[in-house]
N, C-alpha and C positions, 0 to 999 in steps of 0.2 A: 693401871698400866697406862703410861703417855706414848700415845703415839703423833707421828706424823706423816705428811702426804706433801711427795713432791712432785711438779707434771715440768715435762721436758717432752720437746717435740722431735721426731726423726723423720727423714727426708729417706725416701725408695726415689730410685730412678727408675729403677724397670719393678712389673710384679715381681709378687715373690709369694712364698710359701711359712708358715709355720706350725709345726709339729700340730697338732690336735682341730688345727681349723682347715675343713673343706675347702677344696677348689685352691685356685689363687686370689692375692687379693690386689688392688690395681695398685699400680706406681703414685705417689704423693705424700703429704705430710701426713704423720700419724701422732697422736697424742701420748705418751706414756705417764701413766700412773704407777707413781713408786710409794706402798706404804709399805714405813719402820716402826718399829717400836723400841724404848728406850730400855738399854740395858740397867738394870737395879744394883745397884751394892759397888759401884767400881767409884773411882776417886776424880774420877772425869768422866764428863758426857759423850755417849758411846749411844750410836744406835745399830737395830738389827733388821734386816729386810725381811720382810713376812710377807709381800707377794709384790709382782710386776701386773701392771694392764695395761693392756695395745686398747685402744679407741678406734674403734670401725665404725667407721658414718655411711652413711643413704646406701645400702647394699640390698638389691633386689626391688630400684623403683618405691620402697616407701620413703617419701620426702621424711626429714627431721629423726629418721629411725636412726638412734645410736647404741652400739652393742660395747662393753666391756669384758676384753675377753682375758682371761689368765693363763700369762705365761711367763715360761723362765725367764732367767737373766741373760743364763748361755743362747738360749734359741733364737732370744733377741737379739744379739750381739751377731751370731751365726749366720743369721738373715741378713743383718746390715753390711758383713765380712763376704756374704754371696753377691750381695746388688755392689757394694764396690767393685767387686774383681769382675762381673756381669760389663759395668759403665767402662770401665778400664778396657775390658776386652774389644767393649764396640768403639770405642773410638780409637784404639789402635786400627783396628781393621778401616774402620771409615777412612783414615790416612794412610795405607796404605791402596787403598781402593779410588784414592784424590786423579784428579785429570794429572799429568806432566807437565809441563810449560814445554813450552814450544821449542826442538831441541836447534839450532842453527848449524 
């Protein structure tokens, strides 16, 4: 069976939450890990996703500690679909919460 592994990074603005992991986890960049594997018998090269991983670094004060945890595609997607509408909400509010200029 050939597989492969692709890593791409995603950007939180605010914490967030996903499915199966405790607590929240803090706003910044996260690592994903995408392995596929190749689909057999078709006439072109076709692969299949067989699991996602979030990369969680230094969580709980141990320097160098890194956790890989497995999750979906949707949850992933889900959470990145929340911290947008999250960033969007505050900075609407932040302007409309701006000083006035000075009315004459």
């Amino acid at each position: 069976m050939n597989m492969r592994s692709t890593r791409s990074t995603v950007t939180f603005s605010n914490p967030f939450t996903l499915p199966g992991c405790p607590g929240n986890l803090p706003a910044g960049d996260y690592e994903v890990l995408v392995e596929e594997e190749l689909l057999q018998g078709l006439s072109f090269e076709a692969y299949r996703r067989t699991a996602t991983y979030l990369t969680v670094r230094e969580r709980g004060g141990y320097a160098g500690w890194t956790e890989l945890r497995a999750i979906s595609d949707s949850d992933l997607k889900e959470a990145l679909s929340r911290d947008r509408d999250a960033t969007e909400k505050n900075n609407h509010s932040e302007a409309a919460l701006s000083p006035q200029e000075d009315l004459k």
